[in-house]
C-alpha positions as a Markdown table, in Angstrom:
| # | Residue | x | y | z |
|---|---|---|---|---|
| 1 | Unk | 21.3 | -18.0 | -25.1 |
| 2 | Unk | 21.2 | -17.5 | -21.5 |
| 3 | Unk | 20.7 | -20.7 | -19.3 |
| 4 | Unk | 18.0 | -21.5 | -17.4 |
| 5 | Unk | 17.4 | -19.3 | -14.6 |
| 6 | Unk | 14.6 | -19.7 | -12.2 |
| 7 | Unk | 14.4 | -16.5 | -10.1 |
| 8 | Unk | 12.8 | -15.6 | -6.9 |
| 9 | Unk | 10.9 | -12.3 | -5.7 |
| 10 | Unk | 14.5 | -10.6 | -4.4 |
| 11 | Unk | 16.5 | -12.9 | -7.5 |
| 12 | Unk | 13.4 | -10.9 | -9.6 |
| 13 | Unk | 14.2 | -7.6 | -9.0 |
| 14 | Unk | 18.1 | -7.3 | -8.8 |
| 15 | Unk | 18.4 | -7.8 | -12.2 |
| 16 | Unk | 15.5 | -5.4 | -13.0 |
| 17 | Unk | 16.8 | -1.9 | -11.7 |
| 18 | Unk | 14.7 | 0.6 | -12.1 |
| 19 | Unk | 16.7 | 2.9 | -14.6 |
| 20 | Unk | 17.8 | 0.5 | -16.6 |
| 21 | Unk | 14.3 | -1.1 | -17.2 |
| 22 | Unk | 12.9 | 2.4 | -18.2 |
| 23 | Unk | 15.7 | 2.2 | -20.8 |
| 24 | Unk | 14.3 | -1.4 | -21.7 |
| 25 | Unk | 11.3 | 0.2 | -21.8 |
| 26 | Unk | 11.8 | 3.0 | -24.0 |
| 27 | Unk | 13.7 | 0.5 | -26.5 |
| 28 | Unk | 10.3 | -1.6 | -26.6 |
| 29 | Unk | 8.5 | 1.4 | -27.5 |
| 30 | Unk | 11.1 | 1.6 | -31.0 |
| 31 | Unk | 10.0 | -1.9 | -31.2 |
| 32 | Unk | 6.2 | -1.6 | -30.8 |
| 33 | Unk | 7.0 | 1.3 | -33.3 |
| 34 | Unk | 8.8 | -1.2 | -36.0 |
| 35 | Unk | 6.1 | -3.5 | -35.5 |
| 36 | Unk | 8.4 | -6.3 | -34.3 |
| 37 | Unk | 7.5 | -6.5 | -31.1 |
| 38 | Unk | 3.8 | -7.5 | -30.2 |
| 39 | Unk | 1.1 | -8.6 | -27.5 |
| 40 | Unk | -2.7 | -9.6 | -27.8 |
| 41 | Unk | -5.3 | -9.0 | -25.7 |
| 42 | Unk | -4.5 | -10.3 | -22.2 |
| 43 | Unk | -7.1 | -12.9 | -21.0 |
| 44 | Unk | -9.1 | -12.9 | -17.9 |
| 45 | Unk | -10.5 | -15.8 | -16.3 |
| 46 | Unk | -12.7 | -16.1 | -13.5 |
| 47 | Unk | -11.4 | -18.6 | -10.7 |
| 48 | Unk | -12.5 | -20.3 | -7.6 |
| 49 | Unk | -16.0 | -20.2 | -6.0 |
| 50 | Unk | -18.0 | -18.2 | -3.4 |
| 51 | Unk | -17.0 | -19.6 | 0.1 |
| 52 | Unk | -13.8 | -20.8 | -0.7 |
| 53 | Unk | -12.0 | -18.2 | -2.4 |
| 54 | Unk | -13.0 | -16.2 | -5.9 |
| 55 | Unk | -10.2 | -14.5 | -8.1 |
| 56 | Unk | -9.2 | -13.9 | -11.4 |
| 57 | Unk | -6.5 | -15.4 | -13.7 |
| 58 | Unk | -4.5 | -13.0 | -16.3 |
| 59 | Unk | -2.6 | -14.6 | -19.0 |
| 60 | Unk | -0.4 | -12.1 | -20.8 |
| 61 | Unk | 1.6 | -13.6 | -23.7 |
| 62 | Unk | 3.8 | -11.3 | -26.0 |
| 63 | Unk | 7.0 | -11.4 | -28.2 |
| 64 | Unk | 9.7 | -9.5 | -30.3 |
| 65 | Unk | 11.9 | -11.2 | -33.0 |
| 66 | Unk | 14.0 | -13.2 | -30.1 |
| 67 | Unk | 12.3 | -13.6 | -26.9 |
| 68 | Unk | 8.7 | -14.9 | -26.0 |
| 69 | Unk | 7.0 | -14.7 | -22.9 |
| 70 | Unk | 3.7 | -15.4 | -21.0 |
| 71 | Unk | 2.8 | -14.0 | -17.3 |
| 72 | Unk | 0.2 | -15.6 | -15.7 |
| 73 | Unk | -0.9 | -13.8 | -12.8 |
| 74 | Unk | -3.7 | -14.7 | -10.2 |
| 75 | Unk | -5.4 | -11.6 | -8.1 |
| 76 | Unk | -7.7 | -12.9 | -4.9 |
| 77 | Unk | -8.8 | -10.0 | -2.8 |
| 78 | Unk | -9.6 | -12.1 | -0.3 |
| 79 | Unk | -6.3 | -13.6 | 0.1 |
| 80 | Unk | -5.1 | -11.1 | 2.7 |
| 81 | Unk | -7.2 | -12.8 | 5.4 |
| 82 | Unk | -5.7 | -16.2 | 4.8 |
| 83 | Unk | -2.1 | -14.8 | 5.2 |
| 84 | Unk | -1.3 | -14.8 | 1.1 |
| 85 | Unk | -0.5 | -12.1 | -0.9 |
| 86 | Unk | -3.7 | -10.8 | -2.7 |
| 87 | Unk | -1.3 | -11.5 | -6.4 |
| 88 | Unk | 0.3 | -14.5 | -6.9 |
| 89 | Unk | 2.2 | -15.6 | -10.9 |
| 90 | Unk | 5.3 | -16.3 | -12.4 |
| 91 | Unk | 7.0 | -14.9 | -16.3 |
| 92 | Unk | 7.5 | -17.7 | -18.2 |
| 93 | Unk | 11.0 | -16.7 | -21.0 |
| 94 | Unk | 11.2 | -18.5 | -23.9 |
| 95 | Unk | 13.9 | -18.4 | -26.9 |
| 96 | Unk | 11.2 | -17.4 | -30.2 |
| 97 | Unk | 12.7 | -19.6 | -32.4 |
| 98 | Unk | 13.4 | -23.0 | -30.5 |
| 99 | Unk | 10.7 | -22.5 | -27.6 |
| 100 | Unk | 13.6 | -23.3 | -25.2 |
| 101 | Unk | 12.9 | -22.0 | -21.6 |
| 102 | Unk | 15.1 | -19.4 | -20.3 |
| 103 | Unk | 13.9 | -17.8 | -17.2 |
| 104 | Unk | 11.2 | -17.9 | -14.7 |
| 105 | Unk | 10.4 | -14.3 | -13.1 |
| 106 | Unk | 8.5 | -13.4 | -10.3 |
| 107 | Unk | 5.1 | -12.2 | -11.7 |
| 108 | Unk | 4.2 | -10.0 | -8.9 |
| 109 | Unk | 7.8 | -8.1 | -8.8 |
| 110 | Unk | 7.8 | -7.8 | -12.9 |
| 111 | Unk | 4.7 | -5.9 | -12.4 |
| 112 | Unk | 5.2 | -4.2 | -9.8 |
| 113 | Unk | 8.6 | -3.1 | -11.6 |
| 114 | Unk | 7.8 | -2.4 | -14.4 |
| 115 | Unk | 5.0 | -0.7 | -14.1 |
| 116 | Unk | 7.0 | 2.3 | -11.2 |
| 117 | Unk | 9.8 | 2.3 | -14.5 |
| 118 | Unk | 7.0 | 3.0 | -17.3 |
| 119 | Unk | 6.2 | 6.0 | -14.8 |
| 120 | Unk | 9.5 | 6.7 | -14.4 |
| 121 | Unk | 10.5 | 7.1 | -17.7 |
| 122 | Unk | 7.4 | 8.7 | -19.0 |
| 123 | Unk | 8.5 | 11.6 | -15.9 |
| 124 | Unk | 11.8 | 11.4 | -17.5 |
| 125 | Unk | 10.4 | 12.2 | -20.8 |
| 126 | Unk | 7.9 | 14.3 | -20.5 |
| 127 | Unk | 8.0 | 15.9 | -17.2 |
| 128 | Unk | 8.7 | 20.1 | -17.1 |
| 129 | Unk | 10.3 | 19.9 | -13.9 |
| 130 | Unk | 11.6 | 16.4 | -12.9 |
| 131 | Unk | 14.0 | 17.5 | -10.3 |
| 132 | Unk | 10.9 | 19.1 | -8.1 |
| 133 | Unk | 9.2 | 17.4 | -5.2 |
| 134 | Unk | 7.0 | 14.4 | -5.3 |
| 135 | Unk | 3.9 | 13.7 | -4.2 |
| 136 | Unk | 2.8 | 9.9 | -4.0 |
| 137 | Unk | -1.1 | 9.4 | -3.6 |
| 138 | Unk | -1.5 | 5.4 | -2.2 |
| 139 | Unk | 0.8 | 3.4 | 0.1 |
| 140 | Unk | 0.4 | 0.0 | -1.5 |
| 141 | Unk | 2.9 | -2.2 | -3.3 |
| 142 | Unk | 3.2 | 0.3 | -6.5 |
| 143 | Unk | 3.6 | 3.1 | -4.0 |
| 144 | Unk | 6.9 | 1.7 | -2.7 |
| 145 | Unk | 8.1 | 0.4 | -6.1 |
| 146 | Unk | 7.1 | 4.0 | -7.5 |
| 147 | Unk | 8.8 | 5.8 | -4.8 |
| 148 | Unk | 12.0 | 3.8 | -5.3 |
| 149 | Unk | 12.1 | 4.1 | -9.4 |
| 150 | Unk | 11.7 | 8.1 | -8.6 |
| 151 | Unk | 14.6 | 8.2 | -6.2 |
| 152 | Unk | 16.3 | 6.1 | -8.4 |
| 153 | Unk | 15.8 | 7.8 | -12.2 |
| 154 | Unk | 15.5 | 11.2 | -10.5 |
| 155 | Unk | 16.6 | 13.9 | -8.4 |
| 156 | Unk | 13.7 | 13.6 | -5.9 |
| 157 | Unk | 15.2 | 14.3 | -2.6 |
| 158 | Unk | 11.3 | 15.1 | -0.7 |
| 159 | Unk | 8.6 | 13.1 | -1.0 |
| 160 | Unk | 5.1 | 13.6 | 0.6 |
| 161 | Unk | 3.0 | 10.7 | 0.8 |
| 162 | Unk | -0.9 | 10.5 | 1.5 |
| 163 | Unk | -3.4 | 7.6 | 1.9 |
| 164 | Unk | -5.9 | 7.0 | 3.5 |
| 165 | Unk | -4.5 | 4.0 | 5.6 |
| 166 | Unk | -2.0 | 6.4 | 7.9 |
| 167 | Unk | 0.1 | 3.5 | 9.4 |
| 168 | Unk | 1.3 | 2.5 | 5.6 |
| 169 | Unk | 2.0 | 6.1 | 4.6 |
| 170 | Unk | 4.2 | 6.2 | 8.1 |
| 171 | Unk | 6.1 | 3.0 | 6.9 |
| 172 | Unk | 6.2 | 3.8 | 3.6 |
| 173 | Unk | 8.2 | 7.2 | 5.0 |
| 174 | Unk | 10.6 | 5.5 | 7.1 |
| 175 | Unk | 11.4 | 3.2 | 3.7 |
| 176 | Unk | 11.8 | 6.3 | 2.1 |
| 177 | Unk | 14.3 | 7.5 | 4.9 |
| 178 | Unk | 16.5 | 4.3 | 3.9 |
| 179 | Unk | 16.8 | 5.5 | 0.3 |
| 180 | Unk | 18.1 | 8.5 | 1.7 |
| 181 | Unk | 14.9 | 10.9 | 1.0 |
| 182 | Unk | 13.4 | 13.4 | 3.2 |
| 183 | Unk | 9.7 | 12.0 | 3.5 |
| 184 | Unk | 6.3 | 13.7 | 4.9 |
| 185 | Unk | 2.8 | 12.3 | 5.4 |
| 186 | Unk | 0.1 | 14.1 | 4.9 |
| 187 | Unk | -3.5 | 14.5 | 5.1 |
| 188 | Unk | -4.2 | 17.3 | 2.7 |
| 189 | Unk | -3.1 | 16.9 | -1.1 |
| 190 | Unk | -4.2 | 20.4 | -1.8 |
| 191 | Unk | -1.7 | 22.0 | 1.2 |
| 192 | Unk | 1.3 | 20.7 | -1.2 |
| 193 | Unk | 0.5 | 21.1 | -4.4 |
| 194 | Unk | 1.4 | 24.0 | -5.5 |
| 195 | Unk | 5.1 | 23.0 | -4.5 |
| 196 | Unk | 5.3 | 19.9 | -5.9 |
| 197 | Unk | 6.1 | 19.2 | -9.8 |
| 198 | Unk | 5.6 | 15.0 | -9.9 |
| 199 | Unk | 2.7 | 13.8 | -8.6 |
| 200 | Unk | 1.7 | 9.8 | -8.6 |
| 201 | Unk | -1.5 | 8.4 | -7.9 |
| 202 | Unk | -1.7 | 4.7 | -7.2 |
| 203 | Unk | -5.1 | 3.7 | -5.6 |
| 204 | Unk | -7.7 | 1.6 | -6.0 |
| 205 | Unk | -10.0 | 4.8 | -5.5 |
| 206 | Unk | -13.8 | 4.7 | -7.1 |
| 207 | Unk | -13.7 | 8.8 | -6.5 |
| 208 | Unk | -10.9 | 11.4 | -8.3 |
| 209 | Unk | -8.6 | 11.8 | -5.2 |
| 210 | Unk | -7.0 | 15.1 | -6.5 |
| 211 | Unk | -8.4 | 18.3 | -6.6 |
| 212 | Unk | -9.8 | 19.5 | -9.5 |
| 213 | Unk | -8.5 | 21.8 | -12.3 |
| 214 | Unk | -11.1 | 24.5 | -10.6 |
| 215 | Unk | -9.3 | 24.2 | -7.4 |
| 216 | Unk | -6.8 | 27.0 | -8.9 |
| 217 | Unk | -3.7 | 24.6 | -7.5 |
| 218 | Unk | -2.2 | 22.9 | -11.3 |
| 219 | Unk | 0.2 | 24.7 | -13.0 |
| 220 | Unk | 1.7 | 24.0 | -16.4 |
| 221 | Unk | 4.6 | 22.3 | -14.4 |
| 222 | Unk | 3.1 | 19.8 | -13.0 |
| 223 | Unk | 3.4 | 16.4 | -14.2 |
| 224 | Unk | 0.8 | 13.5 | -13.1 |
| 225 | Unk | 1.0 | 9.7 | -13.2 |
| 226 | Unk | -2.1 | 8.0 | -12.6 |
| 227 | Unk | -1.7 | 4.7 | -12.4 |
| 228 | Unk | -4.3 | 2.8 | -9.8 |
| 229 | Unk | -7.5 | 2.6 | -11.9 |
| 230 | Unk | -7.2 | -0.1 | -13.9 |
| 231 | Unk | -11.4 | -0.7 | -13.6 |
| 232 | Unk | -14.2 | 1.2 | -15.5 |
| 233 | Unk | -15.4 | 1.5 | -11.7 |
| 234 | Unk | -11.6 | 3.1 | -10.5 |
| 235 | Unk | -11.1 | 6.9 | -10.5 |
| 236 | Unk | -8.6 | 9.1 | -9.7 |
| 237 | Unk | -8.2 | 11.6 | -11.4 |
| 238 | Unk | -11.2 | 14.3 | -11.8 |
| 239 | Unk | -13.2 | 15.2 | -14.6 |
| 240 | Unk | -11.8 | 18.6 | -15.3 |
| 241 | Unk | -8.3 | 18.0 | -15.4 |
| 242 | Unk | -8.5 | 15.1 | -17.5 |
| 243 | Unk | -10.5 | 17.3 | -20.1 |
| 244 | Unk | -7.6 | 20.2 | -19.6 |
| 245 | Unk | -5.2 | 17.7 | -20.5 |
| 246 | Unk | -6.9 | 16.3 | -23.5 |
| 247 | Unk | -7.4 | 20.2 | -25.1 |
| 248 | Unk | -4.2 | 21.6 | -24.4 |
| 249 | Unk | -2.5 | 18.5 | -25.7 |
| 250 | Unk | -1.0 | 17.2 | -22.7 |
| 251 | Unk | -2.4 | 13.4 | -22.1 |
| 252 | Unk | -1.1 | 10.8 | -22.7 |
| 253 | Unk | -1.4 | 7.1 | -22.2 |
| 254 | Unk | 1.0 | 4.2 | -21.9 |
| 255 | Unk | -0.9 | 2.2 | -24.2 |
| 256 | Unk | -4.2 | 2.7 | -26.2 |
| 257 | Unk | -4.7 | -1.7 | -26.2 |
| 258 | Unk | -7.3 | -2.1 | -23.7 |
| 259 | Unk | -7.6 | 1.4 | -22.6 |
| 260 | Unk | -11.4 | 1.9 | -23.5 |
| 261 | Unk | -12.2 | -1.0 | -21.3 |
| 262 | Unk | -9.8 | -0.3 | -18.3 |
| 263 | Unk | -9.1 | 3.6 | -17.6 |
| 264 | Unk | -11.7 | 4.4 | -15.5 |
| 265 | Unk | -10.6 | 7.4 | -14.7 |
| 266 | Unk | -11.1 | 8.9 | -18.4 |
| 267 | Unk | -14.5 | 6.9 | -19.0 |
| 268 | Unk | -16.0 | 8.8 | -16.4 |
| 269 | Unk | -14.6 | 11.4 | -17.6 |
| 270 | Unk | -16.4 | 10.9 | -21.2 |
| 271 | Unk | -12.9 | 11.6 | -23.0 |
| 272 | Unk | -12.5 | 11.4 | -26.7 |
| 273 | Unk | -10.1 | 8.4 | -27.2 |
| 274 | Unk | -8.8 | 10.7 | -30.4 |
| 275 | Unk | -7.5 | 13.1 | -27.7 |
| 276 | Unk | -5.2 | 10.9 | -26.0 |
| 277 | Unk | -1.6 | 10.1 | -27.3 |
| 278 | Unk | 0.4 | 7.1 | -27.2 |
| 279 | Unk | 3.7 | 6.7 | -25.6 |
| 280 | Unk | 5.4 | 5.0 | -28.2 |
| 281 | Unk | 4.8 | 7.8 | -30.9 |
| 282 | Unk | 4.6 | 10.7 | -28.2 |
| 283 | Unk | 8.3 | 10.1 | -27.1 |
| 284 | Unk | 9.3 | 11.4 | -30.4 |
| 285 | Unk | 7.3 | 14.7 | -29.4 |
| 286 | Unk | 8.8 | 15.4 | -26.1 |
| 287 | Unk | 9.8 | 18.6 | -26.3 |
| 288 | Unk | 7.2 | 20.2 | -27.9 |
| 289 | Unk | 4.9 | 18.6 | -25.2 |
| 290 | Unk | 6.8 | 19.8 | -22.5 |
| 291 | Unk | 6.0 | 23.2 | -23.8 |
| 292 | Unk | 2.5 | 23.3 | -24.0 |
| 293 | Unk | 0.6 | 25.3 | -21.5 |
| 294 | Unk | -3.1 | 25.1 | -20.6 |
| 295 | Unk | -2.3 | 22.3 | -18.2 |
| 296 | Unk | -0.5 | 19.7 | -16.0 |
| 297 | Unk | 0.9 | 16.7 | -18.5 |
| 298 | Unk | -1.3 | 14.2 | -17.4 |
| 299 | Unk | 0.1 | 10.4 | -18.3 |
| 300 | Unk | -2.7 | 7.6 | -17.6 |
| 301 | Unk | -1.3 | 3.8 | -17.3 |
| 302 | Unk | -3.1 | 0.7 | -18.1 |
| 303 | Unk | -0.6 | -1.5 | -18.2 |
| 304 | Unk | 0.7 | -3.8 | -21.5 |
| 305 | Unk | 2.0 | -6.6 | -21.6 |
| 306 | Unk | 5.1 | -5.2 | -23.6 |
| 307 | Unk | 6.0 | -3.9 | -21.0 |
| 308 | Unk | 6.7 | -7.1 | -19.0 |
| 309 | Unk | 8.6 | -8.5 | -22.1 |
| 310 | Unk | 11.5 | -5.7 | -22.2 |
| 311 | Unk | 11.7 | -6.9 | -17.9 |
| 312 | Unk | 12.0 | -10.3 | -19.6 |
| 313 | Unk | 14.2 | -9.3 | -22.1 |
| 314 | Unk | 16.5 | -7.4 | -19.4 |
| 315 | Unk | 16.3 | -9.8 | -16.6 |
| 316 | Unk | 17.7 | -12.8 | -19.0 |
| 317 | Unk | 20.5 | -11.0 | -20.2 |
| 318 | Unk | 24.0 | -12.5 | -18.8 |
């Protein structure tokens, strides 16, 4: 078993590159499938008082035959304003059968991580055209991460970015520039859709901030990864395209755990939960959802703590 390893933010993500951890990924989904990999309901506890700082812990344990781990993440919005990051946590790896330590993660960079390389290998699987252009709605954390597991798992090789804070999209660009990728911001999401195939949304939008399936821009070749509303209050994908996705066959979700409680976006939509399909037994479907028509592939993510144990499981390797 691997020795101890406490890793920072930068320690964190080198041994968590973003193809490879979609592979981790996609091997946790055979797990989750076997049943011998598992995670229950994360916890959320309400921290801190009014004045002085209110947030929320998560708690997020899960396991597979070998490995057991718990990431407890804290999330204080108003953290910004005291010079902290708004998400602060550590991954806590364990050996299943002795309980010996063997690695503590960065919490925020596992999630941030992890999250871009369930996108990324959900595009991988699923998408009609992965080597098109990509549009990223957002400029936040999960916008960079998401542009870089892209580039990385994909031909992308243009990349327009819109959000509604300009001077991020501008810097998210000129990080884009250093991967070697020709990026654009825009102001419009409609003026590029209809030459873009990938499209990610990542925002903390309470209003859908694509067009709608009416607008006459989607195509059958479009794939879309919305990822920001995590909140029955979040939204960001519209009504009518979530709908088109649910009866032509094409949506899918990362997860089902939790998803009734947190996708906002398909609440407000009123979908039937029937109508959306799991990753872990969709995978085995990919082709035959890649050739559906009737609408873009739509893939909503909630997040799973699953997820963070194949980073765990990849980061401790030797």
């Amino acid at each position: 078993m691997t020795a101890f390893l406490p890793l920072d933010a930068a320690a964190t993500a080198a041994r968590l590159p973003y193809p490879e951890l979609a592979q981790a990924i996609a091997a946790m989904l055979a797990e989750l499938r076997d049943g011998t990999a598992m995670a229950p309901p994360r916890i959320a506890l309400p921290v801190g008082e009014e004045g002085r700082g209110r947030g929320t812990l998560l708690v997020m344990p899960a396991c597979n035959r070998d490995i057991v781990m718990t990431k407890n993440i804290t999330v204080h919005p108003d953290n910004p304003q005291r010079g902290l990051p708004t998400i602060l946590g550590e991954v806590l790896v364990a050996d299943a059968h002795t309980g010996e330590r063997i690695a503590m993660l960065d919490g925020p960079t596992v999630t941030g991580r992890r999250t871009a390389a369930v996108s990324l290998l959900a595009a991988q699987t699923f998408a009609p055209a992965p080597d098109g252009e990509l549009l990223i709605v957002g400029a936040g954390v999960q916008a960079q991460t998401h542009l870089e597991a892209f580039v990385a798992g994909l031909p992308v090789r243009k990349v327009w970015l819109q959000s509604r804070t300009r001077d991020k999209a501008e810097a998210l660009a000129a990080h884009a520039s250093t991967l070697g990728v020709d990026a654009q911001v825009i102001d419009d999401v409609a003026a590029v859709l209809p030459r873009v195939s990938l499209v990610v949304t990542v925002t903390s939008s309470r209003t859908p901030v694509l067009p709608d399936l009416d607008s006459g821009l989607w195509t059958d070749r479009h794939f879309v990864a919305a990822v920001g509303a995590f909140r029955p209050d979040m939204c960001e994908l519209p009504p009518g395209l979530c709908h088109a996705a649910a009866a032509s066959g094409r949506l899918l979700a990362d997860t089902l755990f939790g998803i009734e409680d947190e996708a906002g976006d398909l609440l407000q939509a009123g979908i039937d939960w029937n109508t959306v399909q799991p990753f872990e037994a969709a995978i085995l479907r990919a082709d035959a959802l890649r050739a559906r028509a009737g609408s873009p592939l739509v893939f909503k993510s909630v997040g799973y703590a699953l997820w963070d144990l194949a980073a765990c499981i990849l980061a401790s390797r030797d």
